[in-house]
N, C-alpha and C positions, 0 to 999 in steps of 0.2 A: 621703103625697103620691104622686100620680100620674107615670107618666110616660110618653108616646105616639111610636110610631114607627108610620111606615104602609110595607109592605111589596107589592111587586109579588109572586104566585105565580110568581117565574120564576127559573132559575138564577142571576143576577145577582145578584138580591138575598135567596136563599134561603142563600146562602155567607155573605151579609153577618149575616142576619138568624141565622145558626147560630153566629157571635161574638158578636154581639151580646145575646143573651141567653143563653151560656154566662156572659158578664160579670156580669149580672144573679144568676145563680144563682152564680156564683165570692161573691159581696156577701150574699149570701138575701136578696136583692129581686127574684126573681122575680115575686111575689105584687103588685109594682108596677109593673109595663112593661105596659104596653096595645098589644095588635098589630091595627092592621088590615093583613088580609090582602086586597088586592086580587087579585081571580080572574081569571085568564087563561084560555086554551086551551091554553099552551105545556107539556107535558111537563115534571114535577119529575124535579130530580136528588134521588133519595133518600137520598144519602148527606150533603147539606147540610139536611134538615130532619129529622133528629133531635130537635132542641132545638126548631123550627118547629111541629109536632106535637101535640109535648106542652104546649108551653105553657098554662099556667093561662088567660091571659087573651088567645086569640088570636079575633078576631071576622074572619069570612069577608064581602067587602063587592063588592058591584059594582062595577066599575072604570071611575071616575067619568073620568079623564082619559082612559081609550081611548073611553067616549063622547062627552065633549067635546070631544077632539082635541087637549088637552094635557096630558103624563102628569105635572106637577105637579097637577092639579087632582084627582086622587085621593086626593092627600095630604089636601086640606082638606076633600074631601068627607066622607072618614071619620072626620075628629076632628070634623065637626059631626054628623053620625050618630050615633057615640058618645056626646057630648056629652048629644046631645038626648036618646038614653035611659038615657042615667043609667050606661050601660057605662066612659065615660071623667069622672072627674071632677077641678075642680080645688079645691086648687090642682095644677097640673101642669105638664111639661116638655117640649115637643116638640124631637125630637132627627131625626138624619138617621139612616139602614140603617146609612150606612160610618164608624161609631165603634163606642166601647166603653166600659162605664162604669168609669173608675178609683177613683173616691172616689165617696161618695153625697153629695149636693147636699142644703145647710141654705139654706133660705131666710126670710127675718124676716116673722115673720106680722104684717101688719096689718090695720086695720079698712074699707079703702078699697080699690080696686082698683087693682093693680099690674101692671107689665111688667118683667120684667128678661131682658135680653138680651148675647149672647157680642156682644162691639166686633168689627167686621170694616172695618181703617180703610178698605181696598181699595171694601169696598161704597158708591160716592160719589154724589151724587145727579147727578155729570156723567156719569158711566158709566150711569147708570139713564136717562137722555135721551139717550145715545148710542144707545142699542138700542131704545129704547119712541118712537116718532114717538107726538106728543101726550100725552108722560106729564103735562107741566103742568096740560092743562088737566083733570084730574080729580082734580089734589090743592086745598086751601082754606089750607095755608098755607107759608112757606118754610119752617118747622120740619123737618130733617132726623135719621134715626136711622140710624147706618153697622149695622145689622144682619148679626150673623154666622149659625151653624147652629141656636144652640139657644136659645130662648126659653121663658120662665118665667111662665105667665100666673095670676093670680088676683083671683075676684070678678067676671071681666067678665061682661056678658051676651051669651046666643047669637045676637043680635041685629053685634053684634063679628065672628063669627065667620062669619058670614052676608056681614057688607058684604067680608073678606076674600074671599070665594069671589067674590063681583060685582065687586068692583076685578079680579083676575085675569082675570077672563073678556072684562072691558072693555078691560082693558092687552093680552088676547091678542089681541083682535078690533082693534085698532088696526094691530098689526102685520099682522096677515094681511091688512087692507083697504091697507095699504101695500104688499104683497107679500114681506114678510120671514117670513122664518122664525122662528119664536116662539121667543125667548130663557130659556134656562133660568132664569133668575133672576126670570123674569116674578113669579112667585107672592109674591119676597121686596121684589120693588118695591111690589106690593098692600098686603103686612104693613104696608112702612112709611107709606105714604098714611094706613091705619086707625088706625095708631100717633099718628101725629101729629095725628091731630084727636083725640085723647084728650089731649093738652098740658094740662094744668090744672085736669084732671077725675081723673086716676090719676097713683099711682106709675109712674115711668118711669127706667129706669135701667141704663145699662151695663156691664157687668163686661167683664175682659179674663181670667178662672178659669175659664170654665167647660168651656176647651176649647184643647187643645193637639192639637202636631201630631206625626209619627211623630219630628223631629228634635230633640223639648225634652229637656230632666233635669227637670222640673219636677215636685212633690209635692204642689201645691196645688190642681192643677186636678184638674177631674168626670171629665170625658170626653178620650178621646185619637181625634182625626178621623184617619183614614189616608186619607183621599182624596186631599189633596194629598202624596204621597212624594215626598221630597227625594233620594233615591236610584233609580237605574235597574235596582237589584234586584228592586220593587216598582211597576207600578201596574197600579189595579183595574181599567181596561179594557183590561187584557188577559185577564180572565174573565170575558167577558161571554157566553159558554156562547149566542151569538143566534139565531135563526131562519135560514135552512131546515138549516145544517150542525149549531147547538147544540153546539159546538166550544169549549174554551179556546186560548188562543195560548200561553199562560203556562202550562199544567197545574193539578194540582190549588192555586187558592190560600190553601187551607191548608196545605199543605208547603210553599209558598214562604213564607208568613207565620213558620212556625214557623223556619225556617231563617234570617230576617231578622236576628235580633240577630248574626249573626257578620257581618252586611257594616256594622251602624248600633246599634252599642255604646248606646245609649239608654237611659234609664228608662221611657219611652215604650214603646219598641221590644221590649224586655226583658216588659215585661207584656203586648203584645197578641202574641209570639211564645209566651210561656206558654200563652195562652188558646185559641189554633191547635193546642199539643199535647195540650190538652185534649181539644180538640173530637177530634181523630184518634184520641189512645187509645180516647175514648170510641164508637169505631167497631170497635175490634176485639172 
């Protein structure tokens, strides 16, 4: 089984992307993480693409949301790229830059096409019409999916994958003909629209394992998300390394990662500070 992350070539997510598949290789699943690398202009920090680099399976992609004008739209642009040539296959697992793999994910093979996706109860279809002026009228039924980070697709056709990228573009262009600024979540209100007109045609189904966060003890889940930290030892933008200074605020965030389990005692915490001292040794 496959599994996809799509990465910006940019400080931000070259730190992210240099945990994230130190995890990978901590498991010997390397040989299964699919990177697309969205290409920038921005100067790489060299000390976060070590692991970047070398990767087995990293594919170099045009950077589909800097020329549509929304930098979700890169994400999907390169898992249907992929897709189509045969570089990314499912079944597979599309995951976000700011986790890490804790356990590898078994999922039950069937003869139909299936969705299974992390529950995010947060994700509500009143918040998704709070921010998308005329999100209704381009869904077809009330059928809602609280959609978390990581989704699990298999059997679908690229056709699927296609109308995700056209719901996004439609849901942005709504907003911006409104005058809003286009809401980060845009791409995962798309998923769900595509999601739900498959109701009855695929396996569809939500798990609450696949994904936890820096504050659980949990053993059961895949992936551990740090994006949202529950502590003010830790958050990720504050190394967002950005244009024209290309500065951290925070310093290097792998020495605050690795340093983390003495402010937030975790099993969480405890594994992705491990994986930060990895990445560091592996620098000298």
């Amino acid at each position: 089984m496959d599994y996809f992350v799509n990465i910006e070539h940019a400080p931000f997510y070259q730190w992210q992307a240099e945990l994230l598949i130190e995890s990978f290789k901590h498991h010997e699943l390397d040989e299964s993480l699919v990177v697309g690398l969205s290409l920038t202009n921005v100067e790489p920090r060299l000390e976060f693409c070590r692991n970047l680099y070398t990767h087995p399976r990293t594919s170099g992609l045009t950077n589909m949301g800097e020329v549509r004008g929304f930098d979700r739209l890169a994400n999907l642009y390169s898992m249907a790229n992929l897709l189509q040539t045969g570089n990314l296959k499912q079944p597979f697992l599309l995951i976000e830059p700011d986790s890490v793999l804790y356990s590898p994910v078994k999922m039950p093979v069937r003869d139909i096409p299936q969705i299974i996706f992390q529950v995010d109860p947060f994700f509500t279809k009143e918040l998704v019409e709070e921010n998308i002026p005329n999100y209704n009228k381009h869904k077809s039924t009330e059928d809602w999916v609280p959609l978390g980070n990581v989704m699990f697709f298999d059997k679908l056709p690229q056709e699927f994958f296609n109308r995700v990228i056209f719901l996004t573009e439609m849901l942005a262009f709504e907003q911006a003909k409104a005058g809003k600024e286009i809401w980060k979540r845009t791409d995962r209100a798309a998923w769900a629209i595509a999601i739900t007109e498959l109701v009855g045609r695929s396996v569809i189904e939500g798990k609450y394992t696949l994904e936890m966060s820096l504050a659980d003890h949990e053993f059961q889940h895949n992936f551990v998300n740090y994006g949202r930290s529950p502590t003010p030892q830790f958050n990720k933008h504050l190394f967002q390394y950005a244009p024209p200074t290309c500065l951290s605020l925070g310093g290097d965030p792998l020495e605050v990662l690795a340093g983390l389990y003495e402010h937030l005692g975790t099993t969480s915490t405890q594994y992705v500070s491990g994986l930060a001292r990895m990445c560091l040794d592996a620098r000298k």
